[in-house]
Structures are given as C-alpha cells and as structure tokens.
Phi, psi and omega in degrees: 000341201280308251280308204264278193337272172336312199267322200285329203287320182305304177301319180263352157302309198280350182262352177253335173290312177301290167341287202316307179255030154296117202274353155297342174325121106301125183265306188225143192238311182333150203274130181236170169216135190219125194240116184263158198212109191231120156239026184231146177263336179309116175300325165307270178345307185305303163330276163009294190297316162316297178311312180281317197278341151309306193280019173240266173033282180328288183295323193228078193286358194260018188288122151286122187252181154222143163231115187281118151249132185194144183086254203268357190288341210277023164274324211285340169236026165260129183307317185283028187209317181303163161203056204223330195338291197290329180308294158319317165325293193315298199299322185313328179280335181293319198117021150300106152270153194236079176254155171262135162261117187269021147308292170317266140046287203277305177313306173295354217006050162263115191287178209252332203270352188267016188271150171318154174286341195280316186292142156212157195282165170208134175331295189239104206293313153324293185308285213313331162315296190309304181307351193256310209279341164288352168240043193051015186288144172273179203216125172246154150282141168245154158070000000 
C-alpha cells in the first residue's frame, strides 16, 4: 500500500513538473498588445530579446507585439550589424512587428534599403511608444 502511495504521489509530482517546463504551456489565449522598446547595441540583450519574444509567443500566442528600435537598438535591424536577422525573419512571420525610428536613422545616416526588409519605419520611435501606451498597450524595456 506505502508502494502504491509513493508511486502514484510520484507519478503526479513528475506529471506537474513536466507541465511546468513544457515550452508549449499557453498561459493566456486572451488577445494582449505589447509595445516593446530596444536602445543597446549589446548582442547579448538582443539574444535576450530574442528569446523573450518567443517565450511570450509560447505563453500568450494571441499577443500583439511591436518591438521599437532606437539609439543604439537600430543596429539590431541593420542588415551589416545584426546577428539576430533569421530570428527576426522568424518572429516577423509570426506577427511581430519591427519597426525604426527614423529620427535615428537621419542622426545616424542609415538609409532604409540597409535595414532587414522585415522592418518598417516611424518618424519618432518614442512618440510611436507613447501612442501604443496611450492605447493601452503594455510596454518592456529590452535590454
């Protein structure tokens, strides 16, 4: 009987432990909008970022994201500088939008044909933040 205990008490330990770290959990099917905000050039944070727009995917796949690149992030969608490009492709096919700021852009003299294709632009990458959190979007820092 202790035997038959143990093993069943085992068996739903080892079946919630499994739940947990399954990378398929939806956590949420409700529809969310998420306004993401990338300034670091730092490859790490970007991997990071990367990485973070998956695991919400995972959990909440009805999410809208944006991810806002400005200062030093708009490297992360220039074709000579990324090294996130098949990733992006990737999250871009999902429904991840990507947009530049072309305030940066013009401080920066980066021209539109050398940013990834995936990508489009916005006058001011800030304002397009303020306009998404004034419409309730929720709002990450990357990096």
């Amino acid at each position: 009987m202790k035997k038959t205990t143990f093993l069943l008490a085992f068996l739903v330990f080892a079946t919630a432990a499994q739940a947990q770290s399954d990378e398929n959990v939806v956590v949420s099917t409700k529809k969310h909008k998420m306004i993401i905000q990338l300034t670091s050039s730092d490859t790490t944070a970007q991997k990071s970022l990367v990485k973070q727009l998956g695991n919400i995917l995972r959990a909440a796949p009805n999410t809208k994201i944006e991810v806002v690149c400005h200062n030093n992030g708009i490297t992360f969608l220039q074709t000579a500088t990324t090294k996130h490009a098949a990733q992006i492709r990737e999250l871009s096919a999902r429904g991840v939008d990507f947009v530049a700021c072309e305030n940066t852009m013009r401080d920066r003299k980066v021209k539109r044909e050398e940013l990834l294709g995936e990508c489009r632009t916005v006058p001011a990458g800030v304002v397009e933040i303020m306009l998404k959190q004034e419409k309730k979007w929720s709002y990450l820092k990357a990096g």
